[in-house]
C-alpha positions as CSV (number, residue, x, y, z in Angstrom):
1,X,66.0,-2.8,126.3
2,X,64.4,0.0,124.2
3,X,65.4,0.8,120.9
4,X,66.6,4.1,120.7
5,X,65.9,6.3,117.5
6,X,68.7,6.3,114.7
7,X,70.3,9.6,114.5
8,X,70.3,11.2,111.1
9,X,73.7,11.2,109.4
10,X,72.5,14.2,107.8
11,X,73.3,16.6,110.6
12,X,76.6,16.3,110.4
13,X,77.2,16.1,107.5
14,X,75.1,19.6,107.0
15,X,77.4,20.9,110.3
16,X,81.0,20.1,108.7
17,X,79.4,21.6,105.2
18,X,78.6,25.0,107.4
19,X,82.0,25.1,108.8
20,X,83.6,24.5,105.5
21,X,82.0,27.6,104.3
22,X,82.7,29.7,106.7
23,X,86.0,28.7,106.9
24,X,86.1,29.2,103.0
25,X,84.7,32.8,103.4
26,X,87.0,33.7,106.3
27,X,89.8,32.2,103.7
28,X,88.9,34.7,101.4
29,X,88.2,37.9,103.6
30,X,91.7,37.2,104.8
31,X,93.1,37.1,101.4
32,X,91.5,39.9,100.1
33,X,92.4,41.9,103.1
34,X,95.9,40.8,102.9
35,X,96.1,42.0,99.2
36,X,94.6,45.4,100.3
37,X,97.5,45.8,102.7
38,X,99.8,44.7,100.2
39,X,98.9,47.1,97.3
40,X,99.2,50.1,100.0
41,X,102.7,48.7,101.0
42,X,104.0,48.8,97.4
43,X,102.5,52.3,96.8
44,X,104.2,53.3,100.2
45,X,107.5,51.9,99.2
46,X,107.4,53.6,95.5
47,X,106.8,56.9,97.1
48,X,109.3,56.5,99.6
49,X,111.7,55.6,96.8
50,X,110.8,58.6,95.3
51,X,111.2,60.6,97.9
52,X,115.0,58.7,98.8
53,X,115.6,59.8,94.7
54,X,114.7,63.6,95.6
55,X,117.0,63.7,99.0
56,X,119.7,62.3,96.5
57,X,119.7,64.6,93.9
58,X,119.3,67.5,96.7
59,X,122.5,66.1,98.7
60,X,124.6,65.7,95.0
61,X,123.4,69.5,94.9
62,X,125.1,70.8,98.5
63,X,128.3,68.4,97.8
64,X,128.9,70.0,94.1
65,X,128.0,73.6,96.0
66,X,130.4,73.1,98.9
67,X,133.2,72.0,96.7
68,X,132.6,75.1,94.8
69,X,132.8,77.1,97.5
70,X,136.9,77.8,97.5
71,X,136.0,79.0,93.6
72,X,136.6,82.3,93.3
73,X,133.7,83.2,90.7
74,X,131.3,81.5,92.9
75,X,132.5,83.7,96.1
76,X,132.4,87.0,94.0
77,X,128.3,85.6,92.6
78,X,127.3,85.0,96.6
79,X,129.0,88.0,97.4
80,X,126.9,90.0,95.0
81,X,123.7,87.8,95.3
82,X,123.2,87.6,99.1
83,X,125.3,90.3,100.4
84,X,125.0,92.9,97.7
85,X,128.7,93.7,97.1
86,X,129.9,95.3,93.9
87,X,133.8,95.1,92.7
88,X,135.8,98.0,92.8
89,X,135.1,100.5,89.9
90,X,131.3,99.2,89.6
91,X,128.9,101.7,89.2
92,X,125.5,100.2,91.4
93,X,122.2,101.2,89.7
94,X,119.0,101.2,92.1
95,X,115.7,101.2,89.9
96,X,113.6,103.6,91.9
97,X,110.4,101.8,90.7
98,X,111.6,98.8,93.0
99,X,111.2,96.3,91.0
């Protein structure tokens, strides 16, 4: 029988080192990528909270203005605001620069 030629145990050794390193480097891509997506989540989520804060306050706004719509002083300042009424006896002054 012929002797066959010892296979260096170095080879695999140097194989499963390889893999370990790029297994370690895909490790860490992964990570950092996740962190990445992480960061933009929690700047997302503080705007939106923001935002919900803003829509709040806006919606406090319209429930005080439509309860204080059966007041009569805030009838008479729409009244004179948007439709231009006067009360009876009011003189109306128009400033003929326009302004």
């Amino acid at each position: 029988m012929a002797k066959k030629a010892a296979i260096p145990r170095r080879r695999p050794r140097l194989i499963i080192k390889v893999v370990l390193v790029v297994l370690a480097l895909y490790i860490v891509g992964t990570y950092i990528s996740l962190q990445t997506q992480l960061q933009e989540a929690r700047t997302l989520h503080a705007e939106l909270k923001h935002a919900q804060a803003l829509e709040q306050q806006k919606t406090q706004q319209l429930r005080e203005e439509v309860e204080s719509e059966l007041d009569h002083s805030y009838i008479a300042k729409v009244a004179r605001e948007k439709l231009g009424y006067v009360m009876p006896g009011e003189r109306v002054y128009i400033d003929a620069n326009g302004r």
